[in-house]
C-alpha positions in Angstrom: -12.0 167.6 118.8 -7.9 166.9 119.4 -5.3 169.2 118.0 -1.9 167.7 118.0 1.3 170.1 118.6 3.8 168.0 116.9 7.7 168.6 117.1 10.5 166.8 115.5 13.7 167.5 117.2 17.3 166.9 115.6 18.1 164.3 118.3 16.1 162.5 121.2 17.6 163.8 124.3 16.3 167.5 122.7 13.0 169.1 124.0 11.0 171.1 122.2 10.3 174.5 124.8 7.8 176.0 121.8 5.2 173.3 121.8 5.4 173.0 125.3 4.6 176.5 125.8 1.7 176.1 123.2 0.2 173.6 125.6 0.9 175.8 128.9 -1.0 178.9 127.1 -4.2 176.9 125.6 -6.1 177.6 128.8 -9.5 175.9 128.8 -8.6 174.1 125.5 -5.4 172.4 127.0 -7.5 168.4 127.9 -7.9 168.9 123.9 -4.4 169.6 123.1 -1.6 166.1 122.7 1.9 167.0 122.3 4.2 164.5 120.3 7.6 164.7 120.4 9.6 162.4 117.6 13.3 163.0 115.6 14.3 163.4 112.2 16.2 160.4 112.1 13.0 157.9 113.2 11.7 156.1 110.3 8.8 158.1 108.9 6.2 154.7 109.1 7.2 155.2 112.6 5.7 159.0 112.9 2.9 158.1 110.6 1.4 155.5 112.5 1.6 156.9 115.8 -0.2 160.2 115.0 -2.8 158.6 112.8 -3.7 156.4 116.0 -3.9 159.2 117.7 -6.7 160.4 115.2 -6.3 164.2 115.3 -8.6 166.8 114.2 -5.7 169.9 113.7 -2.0 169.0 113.7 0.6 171.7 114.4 4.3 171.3 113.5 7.1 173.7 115.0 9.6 174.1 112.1 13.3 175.2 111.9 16.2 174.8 110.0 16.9 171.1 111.3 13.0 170.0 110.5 11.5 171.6 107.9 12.0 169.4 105.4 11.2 166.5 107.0 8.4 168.4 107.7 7.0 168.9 103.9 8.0 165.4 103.4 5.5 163.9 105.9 2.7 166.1 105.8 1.4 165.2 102.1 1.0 161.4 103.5 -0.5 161.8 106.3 -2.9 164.3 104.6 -3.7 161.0 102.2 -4.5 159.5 105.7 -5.9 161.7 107.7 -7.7 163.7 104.7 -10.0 165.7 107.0 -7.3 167.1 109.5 -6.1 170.8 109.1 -2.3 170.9 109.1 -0.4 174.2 110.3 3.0 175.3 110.6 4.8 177.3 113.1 8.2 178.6 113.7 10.9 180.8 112.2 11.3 178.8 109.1 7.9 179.6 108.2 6.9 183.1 109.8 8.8 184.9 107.0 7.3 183.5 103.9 4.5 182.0 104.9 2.4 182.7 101.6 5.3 181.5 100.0 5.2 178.3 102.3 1.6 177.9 101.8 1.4 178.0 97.6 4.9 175.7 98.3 2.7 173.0 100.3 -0.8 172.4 99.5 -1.1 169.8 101.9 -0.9 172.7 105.0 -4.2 174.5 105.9 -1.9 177.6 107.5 0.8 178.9 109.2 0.9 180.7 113.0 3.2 183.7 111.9 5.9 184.8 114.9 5.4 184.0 118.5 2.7 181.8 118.6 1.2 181.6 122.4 -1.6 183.6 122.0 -2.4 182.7 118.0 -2.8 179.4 119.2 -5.0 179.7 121.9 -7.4 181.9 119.5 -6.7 179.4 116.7 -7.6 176.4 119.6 -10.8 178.3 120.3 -11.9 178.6 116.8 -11.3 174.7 115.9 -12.9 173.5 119.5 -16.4 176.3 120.0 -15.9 178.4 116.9 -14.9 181.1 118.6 -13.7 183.4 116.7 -15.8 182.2 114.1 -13.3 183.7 111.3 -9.9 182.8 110.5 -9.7 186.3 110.0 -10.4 187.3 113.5 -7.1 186.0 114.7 -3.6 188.2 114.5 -0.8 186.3 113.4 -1.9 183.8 111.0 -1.7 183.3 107.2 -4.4 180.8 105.8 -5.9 179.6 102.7 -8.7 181.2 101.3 -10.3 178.8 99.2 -11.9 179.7 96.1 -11.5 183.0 97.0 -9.3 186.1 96.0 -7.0 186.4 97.5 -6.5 182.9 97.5 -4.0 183.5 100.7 -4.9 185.7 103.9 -2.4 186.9 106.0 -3.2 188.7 109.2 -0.4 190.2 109.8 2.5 189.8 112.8 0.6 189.6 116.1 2.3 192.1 119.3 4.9 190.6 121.4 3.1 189.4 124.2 4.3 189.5 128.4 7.1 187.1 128.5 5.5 186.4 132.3 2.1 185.9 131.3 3.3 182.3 129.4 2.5 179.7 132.2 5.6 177.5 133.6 5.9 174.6 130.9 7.3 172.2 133.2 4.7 170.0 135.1 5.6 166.7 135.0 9.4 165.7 134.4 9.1 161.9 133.6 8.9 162.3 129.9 12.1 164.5 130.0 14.4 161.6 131.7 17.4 161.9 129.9 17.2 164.6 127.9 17.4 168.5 128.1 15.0 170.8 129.6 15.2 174.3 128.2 14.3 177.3 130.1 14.0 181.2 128.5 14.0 184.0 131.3 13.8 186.8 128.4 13.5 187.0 124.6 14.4 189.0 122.7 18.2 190.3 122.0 19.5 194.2 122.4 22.3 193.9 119.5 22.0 193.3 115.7 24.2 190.6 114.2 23.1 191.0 110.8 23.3 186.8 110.5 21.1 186.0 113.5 17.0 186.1 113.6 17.3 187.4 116.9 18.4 190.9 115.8 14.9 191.8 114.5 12.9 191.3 117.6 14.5 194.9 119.1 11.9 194.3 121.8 13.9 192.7 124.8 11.5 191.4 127.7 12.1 189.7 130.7 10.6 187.2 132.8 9.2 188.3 136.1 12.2 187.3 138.1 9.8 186.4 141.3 8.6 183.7 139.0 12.1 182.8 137.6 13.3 181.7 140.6 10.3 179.9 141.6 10.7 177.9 138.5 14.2 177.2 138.5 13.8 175.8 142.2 11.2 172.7 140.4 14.2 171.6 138.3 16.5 172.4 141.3 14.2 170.1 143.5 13.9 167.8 141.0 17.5 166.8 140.8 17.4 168.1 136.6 20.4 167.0 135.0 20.9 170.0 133.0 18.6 173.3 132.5 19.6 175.1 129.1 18.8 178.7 129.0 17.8 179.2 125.5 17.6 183.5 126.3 19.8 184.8 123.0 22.4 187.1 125.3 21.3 186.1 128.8 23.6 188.8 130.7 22.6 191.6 128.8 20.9 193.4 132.1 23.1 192.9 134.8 21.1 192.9 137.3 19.1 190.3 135.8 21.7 187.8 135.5 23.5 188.8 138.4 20.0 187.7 141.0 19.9 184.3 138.8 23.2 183.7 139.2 23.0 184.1 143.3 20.2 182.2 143.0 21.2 179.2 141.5 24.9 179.2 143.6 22.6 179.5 147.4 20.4 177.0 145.9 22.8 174.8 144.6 21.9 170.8 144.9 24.9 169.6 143.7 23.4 168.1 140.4 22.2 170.6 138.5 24.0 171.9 135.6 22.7 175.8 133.7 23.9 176.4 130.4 24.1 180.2 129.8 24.8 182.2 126.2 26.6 185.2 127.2 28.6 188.3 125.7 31.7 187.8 127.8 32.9 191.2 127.8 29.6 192.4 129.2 30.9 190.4 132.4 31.3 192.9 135.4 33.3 192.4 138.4 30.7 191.6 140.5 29.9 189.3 138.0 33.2 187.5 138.0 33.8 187.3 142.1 30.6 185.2 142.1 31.2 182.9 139.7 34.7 182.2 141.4 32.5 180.8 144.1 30.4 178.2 141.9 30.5 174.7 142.8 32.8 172.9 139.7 30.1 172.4 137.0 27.2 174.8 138.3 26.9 176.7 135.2 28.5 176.2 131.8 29.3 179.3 129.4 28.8 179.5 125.6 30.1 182.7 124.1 30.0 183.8 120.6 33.2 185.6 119.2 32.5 184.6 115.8 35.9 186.0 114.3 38.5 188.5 115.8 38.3 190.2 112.3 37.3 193.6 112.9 36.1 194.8 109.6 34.8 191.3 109.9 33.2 192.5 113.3 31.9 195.7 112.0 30.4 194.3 109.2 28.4 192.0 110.7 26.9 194.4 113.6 28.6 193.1 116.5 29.9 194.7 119.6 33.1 193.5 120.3 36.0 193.9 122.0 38.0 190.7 121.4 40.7 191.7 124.2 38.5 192.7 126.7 36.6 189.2 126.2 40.3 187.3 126.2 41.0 188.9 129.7 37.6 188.1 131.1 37.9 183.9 129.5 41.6 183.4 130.3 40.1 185.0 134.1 36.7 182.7 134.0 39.4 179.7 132.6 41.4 180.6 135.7 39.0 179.8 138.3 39.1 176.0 137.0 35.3 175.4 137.7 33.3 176.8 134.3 33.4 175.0 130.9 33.7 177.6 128.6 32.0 177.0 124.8 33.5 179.1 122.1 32.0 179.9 118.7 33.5 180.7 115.3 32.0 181.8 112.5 33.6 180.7 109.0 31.8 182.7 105.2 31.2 186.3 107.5 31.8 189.1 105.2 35.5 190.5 105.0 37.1 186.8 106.9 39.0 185.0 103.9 40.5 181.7 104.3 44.0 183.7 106.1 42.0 185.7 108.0 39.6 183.0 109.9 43.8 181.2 110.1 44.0 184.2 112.3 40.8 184.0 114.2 40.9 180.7 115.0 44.3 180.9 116.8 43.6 183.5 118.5 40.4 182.0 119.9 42.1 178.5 120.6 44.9 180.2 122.5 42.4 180.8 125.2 41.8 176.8 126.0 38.6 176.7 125.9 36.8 173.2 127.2 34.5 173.5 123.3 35.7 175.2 120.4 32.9 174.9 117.8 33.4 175.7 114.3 30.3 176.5 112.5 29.3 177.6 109.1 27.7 180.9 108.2 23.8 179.8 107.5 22.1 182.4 105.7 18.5 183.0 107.3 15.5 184.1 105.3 14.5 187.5 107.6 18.0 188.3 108.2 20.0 191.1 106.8 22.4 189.0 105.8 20.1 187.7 103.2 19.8 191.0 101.7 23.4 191.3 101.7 24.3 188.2 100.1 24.7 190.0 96.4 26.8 192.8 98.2 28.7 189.8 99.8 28.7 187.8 96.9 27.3 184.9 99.1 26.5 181.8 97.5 24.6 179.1 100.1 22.5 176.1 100.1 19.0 176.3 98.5 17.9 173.6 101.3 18.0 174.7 104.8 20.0 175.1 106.9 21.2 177.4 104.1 24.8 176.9 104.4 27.3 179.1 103.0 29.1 177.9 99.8 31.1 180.5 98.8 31.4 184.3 99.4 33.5 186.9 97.6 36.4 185.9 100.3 36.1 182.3 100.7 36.0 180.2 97.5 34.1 176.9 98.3 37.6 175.2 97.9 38.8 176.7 100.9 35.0 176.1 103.0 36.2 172.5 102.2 39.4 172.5 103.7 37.9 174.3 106.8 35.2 171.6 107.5 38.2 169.2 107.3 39.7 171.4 110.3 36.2 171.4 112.2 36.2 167.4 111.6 40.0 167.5 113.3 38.6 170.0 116.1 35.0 168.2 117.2 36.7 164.5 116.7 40.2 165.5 118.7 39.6 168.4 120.8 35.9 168.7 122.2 36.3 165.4 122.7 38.2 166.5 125.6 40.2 163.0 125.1 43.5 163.8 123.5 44.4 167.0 125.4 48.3 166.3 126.5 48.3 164.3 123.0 47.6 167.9 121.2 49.4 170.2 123.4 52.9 167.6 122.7 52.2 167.9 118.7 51.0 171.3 118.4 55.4 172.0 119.4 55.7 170.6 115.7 53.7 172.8 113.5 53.6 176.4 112.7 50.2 176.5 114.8 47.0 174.9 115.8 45.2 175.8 113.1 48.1 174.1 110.5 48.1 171.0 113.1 44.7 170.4 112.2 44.8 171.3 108.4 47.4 168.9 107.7 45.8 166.2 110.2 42.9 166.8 108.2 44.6 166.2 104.8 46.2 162.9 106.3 42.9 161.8 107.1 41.6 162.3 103.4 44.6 160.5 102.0 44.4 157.7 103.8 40.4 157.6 103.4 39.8 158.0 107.2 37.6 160.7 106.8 34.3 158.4 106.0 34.8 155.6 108.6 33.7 155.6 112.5 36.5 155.3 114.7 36.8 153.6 118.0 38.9 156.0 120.8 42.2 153.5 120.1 41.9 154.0 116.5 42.2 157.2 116.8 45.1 157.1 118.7 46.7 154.8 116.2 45.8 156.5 113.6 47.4 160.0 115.4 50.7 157.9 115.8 50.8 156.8 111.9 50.4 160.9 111.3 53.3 161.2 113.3 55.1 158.5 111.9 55.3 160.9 108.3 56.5 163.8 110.5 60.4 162.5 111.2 61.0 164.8 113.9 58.2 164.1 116.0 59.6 161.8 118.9 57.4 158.7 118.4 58.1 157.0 121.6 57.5 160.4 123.5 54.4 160.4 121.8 53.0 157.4 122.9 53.8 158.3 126.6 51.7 161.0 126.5 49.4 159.5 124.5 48.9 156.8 127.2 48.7 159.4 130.0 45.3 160.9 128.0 43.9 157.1 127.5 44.4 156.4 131.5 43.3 159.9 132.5 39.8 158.8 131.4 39.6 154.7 132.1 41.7 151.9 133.3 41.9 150.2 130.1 41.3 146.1 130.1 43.8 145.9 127.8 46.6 148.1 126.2 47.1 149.9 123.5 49.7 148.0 120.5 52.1 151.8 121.1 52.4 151.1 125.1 55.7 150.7 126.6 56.3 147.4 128.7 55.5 147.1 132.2 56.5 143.3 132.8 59.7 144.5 134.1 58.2 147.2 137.0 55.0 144.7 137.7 56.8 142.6 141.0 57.4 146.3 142.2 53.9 148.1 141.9 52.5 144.9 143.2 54.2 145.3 146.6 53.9 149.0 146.7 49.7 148.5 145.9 49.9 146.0 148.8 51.7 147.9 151.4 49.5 150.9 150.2 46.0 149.2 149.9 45.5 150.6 146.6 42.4 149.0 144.8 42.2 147.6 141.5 40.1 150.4 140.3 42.9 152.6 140.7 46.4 152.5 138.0 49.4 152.9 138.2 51.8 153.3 135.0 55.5 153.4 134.8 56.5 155.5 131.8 59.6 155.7 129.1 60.8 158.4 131.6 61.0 157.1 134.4 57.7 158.7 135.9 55.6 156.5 138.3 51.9 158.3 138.6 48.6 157.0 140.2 45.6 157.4 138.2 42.5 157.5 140.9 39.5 157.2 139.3 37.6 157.2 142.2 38.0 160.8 142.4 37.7 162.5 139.2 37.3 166.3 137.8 34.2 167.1 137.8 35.0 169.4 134.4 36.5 166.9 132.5 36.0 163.7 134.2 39.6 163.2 134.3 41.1 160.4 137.2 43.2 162.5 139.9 46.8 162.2 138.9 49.4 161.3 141.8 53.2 161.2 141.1 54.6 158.1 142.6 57.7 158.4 141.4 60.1 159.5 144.8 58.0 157.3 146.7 58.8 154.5 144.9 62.0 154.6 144.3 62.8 155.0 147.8 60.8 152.2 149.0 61.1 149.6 146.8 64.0 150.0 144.6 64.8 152.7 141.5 62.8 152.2 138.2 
């Protein structure tokens, strides 16, 4: 007997925690139980083959809202091939429907309802020694009934389980080279957002915190690139977040990188003072404001007070050695298209390092599904359930919003074009109307649809320019060139570069008095400004070269520019 916990992640460097924890909790059953990991853009021949070598007796899939149709689009073959396996689901986009799932997709046997640990050990017992005997014996499961009424058994939601009696998923790390481990120290999630599953577990439980530590010294130890905490508002108990925080900076290896979801102004003092002590790139901060709305706010169940959070991210943003990661909402109740105008400046005026610009997605179990005739919300019928339209937002104006997010993700979380945006952004009303029209320039000239090299989207920034008369071009492609050196020492330069033939006899003789390698740059600009790029020494935030100014030095020595 096998049973296969299959997952199909979005991308390959992903990780699938849940089948992971499947395995940890099988106890006796585990030699039985393979995990595969495989991605929704492999080519389905590909996924087929492998497990059907693997000749399976049960195979699990974890579905969500990146996976599940790919999910009902494999299953019905490899049932033609594998015609005596049983095929489950698990996962939120099942839990909540799963009769509905099951009638939906006669090729699955049943679905594992909620947290699934414990079901699936029972469920492992019954397959391997028939014990329990009965489907029926097991909590949390919803199974065919065949030839039966009803045709459908559901044994209802199984009780949240000891968040420290799931065993450490984490043995060996080979299979995890190059890609993200994720790591929960609590589920759970104390507040309500009416868009977010989270809100309806109310039961928050936490992690033995003698075990936590133990666990995150393995990927410590192990030199792990980056450890994701995947706990829904991880500083919610101070003192919780407070001893893995001190933990993490007194065992610090100088590698490791922890990814934290927080409620920034839940941040205390003491809070604060330690994080100013973090090694450059320790931790990394994603914090959901969602809108500064606050009927908006209010609407939507949040607690939040948007200048209390400011403070504490212009304060973390201070310290210069946190990425912060902020989140926007677009299609919430009450935020029309001048509205989120307004929300989005005010979160972009606090710098962070990612400003992500997502989509409201309408989740089957949330309240916000049984608000969306209240709301007036129109959204995808195929996951992940996008908003389309709501009685603020006209679907005209969700278009011209992803053409801003486009702008956002391609220009600023590159982290690439960072002087470029701060010179243009003196030339429009705001940000926000920066991006807009960027983003119309790039539909009218049928950018929008093609892959870009980093050049090209320099070039294609200075033909934007080029329609806007009073925006300096030569200026431009100074500080354009600063942002393009700030990250390499180009082999060849850009078409918009200034000429350097006339300083080259000059920076010769000062990089041979000086010893300055090759690997380092020096550039002469339009101004008159002489700066070393070193890239031998480079910000650990944003991997930019460490910047010297030349330009005194220089002229004094070798003769004015």
């Amino acid at each position: 007997m096998k049973i296969l916990l299959a997952a199909c992640n979005a991308k390959y460097i992903h990780s699938n925690l849940a089948v992971y924890n499947l395995k940890s909790c099988s106890g006796k059953y585990s030699p039985q139980v393979v995990i595969k990991e495989y991605t929704i853009n492999q080519i389905r021949d590909e996924i087929l083959k492998d497990i059907y070598l693997e000749q399976p007796d049960v195979i699990c899939f974890s579905c969500y809202i990146w996976n599940v149709s790919f999910v009902k689009e494999l299953v019905p073959d490899l049932k033609k091939i594998l015609p005596d396996a049983d095929f489950w689901a698990g996962g939120p986009e099942v839990s909540y429907d799963a009769e509905k799932f099951l009638r939906s997709n006669p090729a699955f046997s049943g679905v594992m309802v909620g947290e699934g640990e414990e079901t699936f050990q029972e469920l492992a017992g019954h397959y391997i020694e028939g014990k329990p005997e009965n489907l029926k014996e097991i909590r949390g499961v919803a199974f065919r009934n065949e030839d039966k009424v009803p045709d459908i058994v559901h044994t209802g939601w199984r009780e949240l389980m000891d968040l420290s009696k799931v065993p450490f998923a984490y043995q060996d790390l080979k299979e995890f080279k190059n890609r993200i481990i994720y790591y929960e120290s609590s589920r759970g999630c104390p507040f309500s957002c009416s868009y977010c599953l989270s809100s309806i577990d109310k039961k928050l439980r936490f992690r033995d915190i003698e075990l936590v530590k133990k666990e995150l010294q393995f990927f410590i130890d192990n030199k792990v690139p980056q450890v994701k905490f995947v706990d829904r508002t991880f500083n919610c108990k101070h003192d919780h977040a407070m001893t893995i925080w001190r933990y993490i900076t007194e065992h610090d290896n100088g590698v490791t990188n922890f990814h934290f979801e927080i409620s920034a102004d839940l941040l205390r003092e003491e809070e604060l003072a330690l994080m100013k002590t973090m090694r450059p790139g320790l931790i990394q901060l994603e914090i959901g404001v969602q809108s500064t709305n606050p009927q908006t706010i209010r609407a939507i169940r949040r607690t939040m007070d948007f200048q209390k959070l400011k403070g504490i991210v212009d304060q973390i943003h201070s310290f210069g050695n946190i990425h912060q990661h902020l989140d926007l909402i677009a299609g919430l109740p009450y935020e029309g298209y001048e509205s989120f105008h307004k929300s989005f400046c005010d979160v972009y005026a606090l710098h962070p390092e990612q400003f992500q610009l997502g989509f409201l997605k309408v989740l089957k179990g949330s309240h916000m599904m049984e608000m969306t005739e209240e709301y007036k919300i129109l959204y995808k019928d195929r996951e992940p359930y996008e908003v389309l339209s709501t009685a603020w937002l006209t679907y005209g104006e969700i278009l011209r919003l992803k053409m801003v997010e486009s702008m956002v993700e391609v220009y600023y979380n590159s982290g690439q074009f960072k002087n470029t945006l701060v010179f243009l952004e003196g030339y429009f009303e705001d940000p926000f109307r920066m991006y807009e029209v960027l983003g119309r320039f790039y539909e009218k000239r049928g950018y929008s649809e093609i892959s870009h090299s980093r050049i090209r989207r320099y070039e294609i920034l200075m033909e934007f320019a080029g329609e806007h008369s009073e925006i300096p071009l030569e200026k431009l492609s100074d500080v354009m060139l600063l942002d393009l050196y700030l990250r390499e020492n180009l082999k060849s330069r850009p078409a918009f570069a200034s000429d350097q033939k006339p300083y080259e006899r000059m920076i010769w003789t000062y990089r041979k008095e000086k010893k300055i390698p090759k690997t380092a740059h020096i550039e002469v600009f339009r101004d008159g400004k002489i700066t070393l790029f070193d890239y031998t020494d480079r910000d650990p935030l944003t991997n930019n070269a460490r910047l010297t100014d030349i330009t005194d030095e220089v002229n004094k020595n070798y003769g004015n520019v």
